[in-house]
Phi, psi and omega in degrees: 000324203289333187299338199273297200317300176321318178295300164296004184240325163312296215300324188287328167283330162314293169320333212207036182332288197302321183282320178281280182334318173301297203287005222267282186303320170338292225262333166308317190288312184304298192298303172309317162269016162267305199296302183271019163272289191078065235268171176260184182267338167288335199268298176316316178311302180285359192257312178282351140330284183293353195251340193293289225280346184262352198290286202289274190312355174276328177284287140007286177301298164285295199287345186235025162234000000 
């Protein structure tokens, strides 16, 4: 079962190249720009909060259009 899963989530980065590269760069962005700034944990808390919503409407967007 865990193989079917595995498979199936490759294929959809195969598949959706563009979409996974985006959220890529999201969550990449995300981190550099917590690391130089040196963001408090409440700040970082609502920035990964907004990056979780933007995760999903991108996904949303890419993977089901």
């Amino acid at each position: 079962m865990r193989n079917k899963n595995f498979m199936k989530n490759l294929l959809l980065h195969i598949r959706y190249p563009w979409t996974a590269i985006c959220l890529l760069i999201l969550w990449l962005g995300l981190a550099v720009m917590c690391t130089i700034l040196g963001l408090t944990n409440q700040e970082i808390t609502w920035l990964v909060c907004g990056a979780g919503m933007a995760t999903l409407v991108i996904a949303m967007v890419g993977f089901w259009g």
